[in-house]
C-alpha positions in Angstrom: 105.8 100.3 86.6 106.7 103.5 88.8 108.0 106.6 86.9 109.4 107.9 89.7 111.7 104.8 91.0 115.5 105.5 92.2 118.3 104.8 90.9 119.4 100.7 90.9 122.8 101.1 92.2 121.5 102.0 95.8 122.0 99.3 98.2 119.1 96.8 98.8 118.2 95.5 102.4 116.1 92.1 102.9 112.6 93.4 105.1 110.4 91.9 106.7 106.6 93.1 106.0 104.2 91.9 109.2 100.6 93.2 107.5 99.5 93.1 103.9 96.8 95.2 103.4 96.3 97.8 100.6 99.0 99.9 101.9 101.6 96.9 103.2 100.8 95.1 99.8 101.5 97.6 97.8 104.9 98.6 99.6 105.9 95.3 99.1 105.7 95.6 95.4 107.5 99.1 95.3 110.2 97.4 97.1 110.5 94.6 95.3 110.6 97.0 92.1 113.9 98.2 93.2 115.6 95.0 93.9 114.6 95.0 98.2 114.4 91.2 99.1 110.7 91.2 101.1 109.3 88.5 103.6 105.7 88.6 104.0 103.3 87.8 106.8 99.7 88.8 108.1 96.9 87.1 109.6 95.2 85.6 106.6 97.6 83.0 104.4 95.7 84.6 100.7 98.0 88.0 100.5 101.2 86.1 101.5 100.5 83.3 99.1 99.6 86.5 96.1 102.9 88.4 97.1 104.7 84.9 96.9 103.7 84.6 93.2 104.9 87.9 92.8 108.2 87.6 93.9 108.3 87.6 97.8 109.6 85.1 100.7 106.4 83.9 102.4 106.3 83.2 106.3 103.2 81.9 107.5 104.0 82.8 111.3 106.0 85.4 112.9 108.9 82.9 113.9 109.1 81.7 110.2 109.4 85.4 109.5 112.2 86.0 111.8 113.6 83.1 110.8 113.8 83.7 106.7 115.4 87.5 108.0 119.7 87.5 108.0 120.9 89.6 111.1 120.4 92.7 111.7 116.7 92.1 110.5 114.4 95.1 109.8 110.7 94.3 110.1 108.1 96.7 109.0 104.4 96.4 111.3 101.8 97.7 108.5 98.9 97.2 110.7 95.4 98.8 112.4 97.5 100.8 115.4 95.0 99.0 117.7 97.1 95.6 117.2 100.1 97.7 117.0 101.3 97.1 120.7 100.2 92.9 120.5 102.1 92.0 117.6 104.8 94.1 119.1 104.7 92.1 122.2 105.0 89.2 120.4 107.3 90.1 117.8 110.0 91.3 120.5 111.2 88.0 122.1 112.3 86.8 118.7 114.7 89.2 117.7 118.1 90.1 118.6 120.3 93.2 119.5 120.8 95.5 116.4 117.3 94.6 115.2 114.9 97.3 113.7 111.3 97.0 114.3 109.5 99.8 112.3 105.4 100.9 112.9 104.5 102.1 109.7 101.0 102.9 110.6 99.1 105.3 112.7 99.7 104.9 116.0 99.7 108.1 118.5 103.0 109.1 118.9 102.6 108.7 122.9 102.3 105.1 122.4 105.9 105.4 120.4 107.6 106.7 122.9 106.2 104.5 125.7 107.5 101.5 123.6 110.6 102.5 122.5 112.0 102.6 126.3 111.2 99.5 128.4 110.2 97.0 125.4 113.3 97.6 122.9 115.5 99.7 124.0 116.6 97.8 127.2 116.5 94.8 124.2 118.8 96.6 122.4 116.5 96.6 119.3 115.8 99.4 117.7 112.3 101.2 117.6 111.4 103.7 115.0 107.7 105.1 114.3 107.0 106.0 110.1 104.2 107.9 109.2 103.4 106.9 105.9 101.1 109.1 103.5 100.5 108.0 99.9 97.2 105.5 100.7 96.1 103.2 98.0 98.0 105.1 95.5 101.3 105.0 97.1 102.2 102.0 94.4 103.0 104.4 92.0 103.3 107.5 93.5 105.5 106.7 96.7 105.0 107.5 99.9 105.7 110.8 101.8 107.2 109.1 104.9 108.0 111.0 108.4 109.9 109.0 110.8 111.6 109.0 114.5 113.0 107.3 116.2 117.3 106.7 116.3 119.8 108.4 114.1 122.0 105.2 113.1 118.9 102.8 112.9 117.1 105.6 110.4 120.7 105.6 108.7 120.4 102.1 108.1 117.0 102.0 106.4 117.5 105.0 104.4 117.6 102.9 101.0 114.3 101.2 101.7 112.8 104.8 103.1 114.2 106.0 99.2 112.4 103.3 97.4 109.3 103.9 99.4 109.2 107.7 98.8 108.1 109.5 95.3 111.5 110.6 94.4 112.8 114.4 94.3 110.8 114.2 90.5 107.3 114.2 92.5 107.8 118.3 92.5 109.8 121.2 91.5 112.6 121.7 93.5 111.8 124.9 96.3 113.9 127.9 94.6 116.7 128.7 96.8 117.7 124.6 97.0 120.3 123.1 94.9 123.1 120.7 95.1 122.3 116.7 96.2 118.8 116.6 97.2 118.0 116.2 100.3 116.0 113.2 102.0 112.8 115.5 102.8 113.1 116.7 98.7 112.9 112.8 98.1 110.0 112.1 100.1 111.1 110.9 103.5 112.9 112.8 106.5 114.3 111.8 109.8 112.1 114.4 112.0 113.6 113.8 116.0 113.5 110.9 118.4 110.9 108.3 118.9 107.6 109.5 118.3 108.6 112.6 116.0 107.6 110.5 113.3 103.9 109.9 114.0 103.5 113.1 116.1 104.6 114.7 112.3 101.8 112.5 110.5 99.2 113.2 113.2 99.4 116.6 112.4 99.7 116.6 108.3 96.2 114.3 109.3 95.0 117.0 111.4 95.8 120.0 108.5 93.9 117.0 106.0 90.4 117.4 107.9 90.9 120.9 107.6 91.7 120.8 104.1 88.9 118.6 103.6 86.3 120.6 105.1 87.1 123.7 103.1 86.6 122.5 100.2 83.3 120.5 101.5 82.0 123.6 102.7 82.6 125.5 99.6 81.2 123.0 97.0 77.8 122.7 99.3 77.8 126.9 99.3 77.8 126.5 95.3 75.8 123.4 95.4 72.7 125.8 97.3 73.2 129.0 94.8 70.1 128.1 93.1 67.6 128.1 95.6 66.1 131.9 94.3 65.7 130.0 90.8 62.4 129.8 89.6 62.1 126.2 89.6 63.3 125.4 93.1 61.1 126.1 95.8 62.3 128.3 98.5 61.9 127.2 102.2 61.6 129.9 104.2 62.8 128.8 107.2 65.8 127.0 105.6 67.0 129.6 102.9 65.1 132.5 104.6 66.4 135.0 101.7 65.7 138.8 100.8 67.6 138.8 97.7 66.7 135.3 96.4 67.4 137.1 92.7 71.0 136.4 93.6 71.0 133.0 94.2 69.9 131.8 91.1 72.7 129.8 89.9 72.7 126.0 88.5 76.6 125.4 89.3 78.2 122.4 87.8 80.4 121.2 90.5 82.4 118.5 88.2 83.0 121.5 86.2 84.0 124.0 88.7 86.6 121.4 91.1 88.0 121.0 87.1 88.6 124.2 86.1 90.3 124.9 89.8 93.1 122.0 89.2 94.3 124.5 86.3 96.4 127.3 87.6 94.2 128.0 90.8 95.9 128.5 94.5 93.0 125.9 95.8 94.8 122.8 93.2 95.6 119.8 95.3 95.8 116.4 94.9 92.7 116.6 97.6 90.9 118.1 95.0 92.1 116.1 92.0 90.5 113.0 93.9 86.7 115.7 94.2 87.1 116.4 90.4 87.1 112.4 89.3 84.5 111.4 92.3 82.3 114.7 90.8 82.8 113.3 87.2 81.5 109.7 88.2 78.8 110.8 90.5 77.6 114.5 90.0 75.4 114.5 92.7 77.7 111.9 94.4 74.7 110.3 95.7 76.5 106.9 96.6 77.8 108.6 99.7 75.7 108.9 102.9 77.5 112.2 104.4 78.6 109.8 107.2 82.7 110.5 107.6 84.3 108.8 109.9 87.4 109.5 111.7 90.7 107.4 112.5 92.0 109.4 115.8 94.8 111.8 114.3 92.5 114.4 113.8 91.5 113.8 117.9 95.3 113.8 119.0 96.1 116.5 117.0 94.0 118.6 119.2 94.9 116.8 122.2 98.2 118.5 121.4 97.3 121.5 120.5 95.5 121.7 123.8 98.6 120.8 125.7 100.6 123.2 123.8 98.1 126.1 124.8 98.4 127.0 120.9 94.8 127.9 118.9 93.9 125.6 116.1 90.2 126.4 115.1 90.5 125.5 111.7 91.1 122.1 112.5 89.3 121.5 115.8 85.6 122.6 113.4 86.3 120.3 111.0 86.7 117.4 113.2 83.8 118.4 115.2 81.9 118.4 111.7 83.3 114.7 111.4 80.6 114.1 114.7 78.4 116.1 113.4 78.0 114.3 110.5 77.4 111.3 111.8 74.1 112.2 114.1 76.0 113.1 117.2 74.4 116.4 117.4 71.1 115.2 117.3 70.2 116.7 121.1 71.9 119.3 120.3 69.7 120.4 117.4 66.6 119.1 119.1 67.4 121.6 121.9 68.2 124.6 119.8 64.8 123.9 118.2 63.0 123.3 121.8 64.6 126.5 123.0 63.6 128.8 119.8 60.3 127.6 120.1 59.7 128.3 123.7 60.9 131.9 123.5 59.6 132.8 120.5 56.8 130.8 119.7 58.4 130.1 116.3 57.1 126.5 114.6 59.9 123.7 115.1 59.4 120.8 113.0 58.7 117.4 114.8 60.2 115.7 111.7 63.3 115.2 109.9 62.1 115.8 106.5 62.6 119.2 104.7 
């Protein structure tokens, strides 16, 4: 099933997975792919009763979890990071010194730190924070996974951490390294104490909105080359243009976002996932323009505010998130309100253009 799977002589651990959504579910399988023994839970009884079928111990509450998990258990929290801290909570009283719990999803790293002290540590039970990149396609591609938290306890989960991650196949090796791969060449590296882990995600999150936005902002300035063309009309206060002889060009954006996944710099798997959306809907009208925003974009300038460091780049293209959304609908009113009042210029009343 996964081209990219490790080598069956590594050691398998039994885990506990407390979440089976797209992600959870589909770690589950990876892990059971390489031999991992994997006891389910979530909220709803359908997933665990699927991931049964497939192969996997079901546990129907979190004490039948614990239960079904030989000591020192290592229980993975794929969840929403707002239930993060609850299940946590809950999940703590059952377990025992030398036990692992491991938040796998997006929490802010802050929160990481704060729960790794009081809660766990003075439990003796071991805390680490995963940030786990690979989405609905992690199934077959692995996951790029940055974690914190202890050295030993990371030690200890390394085989599950190399099951979950694509493998040192995913890319060719950087020149200059040889020898043994190392864990970050397999997909998965130990990046500092508690909170390292998702304080690393919340920034590759934060470089993703940028990424995002370029190529966004690009696409639309090729998507508007044709507004000199003879058969588009040209607004004047819109596209208020000069030279509208130059901007006469029909572009095929399916076309274009393929041709730059073929020796171009800009080739990504960001733009891979453009090129098949722009092949199924040219004009992709089945999205509104609304994009919404899970919080690392927000906490990655939080940081970058604390840090006194500039990140511009990113900061725009979350602000573009809002924007997209209506949130800058006084805004734009005002801009009109105040261009009319000292110029006299005509400000629509309307939305339409």
């Amino acid at each position: 099933m996964h081209d990219t799977m490790h080598d069956t002589m590594q050691p398998t651990i039994q885990l506990g997975m407390v979440g089976l959504g797209r992600m959870g579910a589909n770690m589950v399988r990876r892990l059971m792919a390489d031999g991992h023994e994997c006891v389910v839970h979530d909220v709803s009884s359908e997933p665990i009763d699927l991931l049964a079928a497939e192969g996997a111990t079901p546990a129907h509450t979190l004490e039948d979890l614990v239960a079904a998990i030989n000591p020192p258990r290592n229980i993975w929290v794929m969840i929403p990071a707002a239930y993060v801290g609850g299940t946590i909570e809950r999940l703590a009283p059952l377990l025992s010194p030398g036990d692992t719990i491991i938040d796998g999803g997006n929490s802010w790293y802050r929160h990481d730190v704060d729960r790794s002290r009081p809660l766990l540590a003075d439990k003796g039970i071991n805390y680490l924070d995963v940030g786990t990149s690979g989405g609905v396609h992690g199934l077959e591609r692995g996951y790029c996974l940055m974690i914190g938290g202890a050295t030993d306890a990371v030690d200890r989960m390394a085989p599950i951490f190399t099951s979950l991650a694509p493998g040192i196949e995913a890319a060719e090796r950087t020149p200059g390294r040889d020898g043994a791969p190392s864990p970050a060449e397999q997909g998965w590296l130990h990046c500092g104490p508690s909170g390292a882990g998702h304080f690393v995600k919340m920034v590759h999150n934060g470089i993703e909105y940028g990424l995002m936005a370029a190529y966004a902002e690009g696409l639309n300035v090729l998507a508007k080359a044709n507004i000199g063309a003879t058969d588009h009309a040209v607004d004047a206060e819109t596209a208020p243009l000069d030279d509208a002889e130059y901007y006469q060009y029909d572009i095929d954006l399916s076309a274009v976002s393929e041709v730059w996944r073929r020796g171009s710099v800009v080739s990504s798997w960001l733009l891979d996932l453009t090129a098949e959306a722009l092949l199924d809907d040219p004009k992709l009208d089945q999205y509104a323009g609304h994009v919404s925003d899970s919080g690392e974009g927000r906490w990655t300038i939080h940081a970058a505010i604390d840090e006194g460091v500039p990140a511009p780049v990113l900061s725009a293209a979350l602000y573009q998130r809002f924007s997209s959304r209506g949130r800058s609908d006084i805004g734009d009113k005002a801009l009109s309100a105040m261009r009319a009042g000292f110029g006299g210029h005509h400000e629509r009343k309307d939305s339409s253009r």
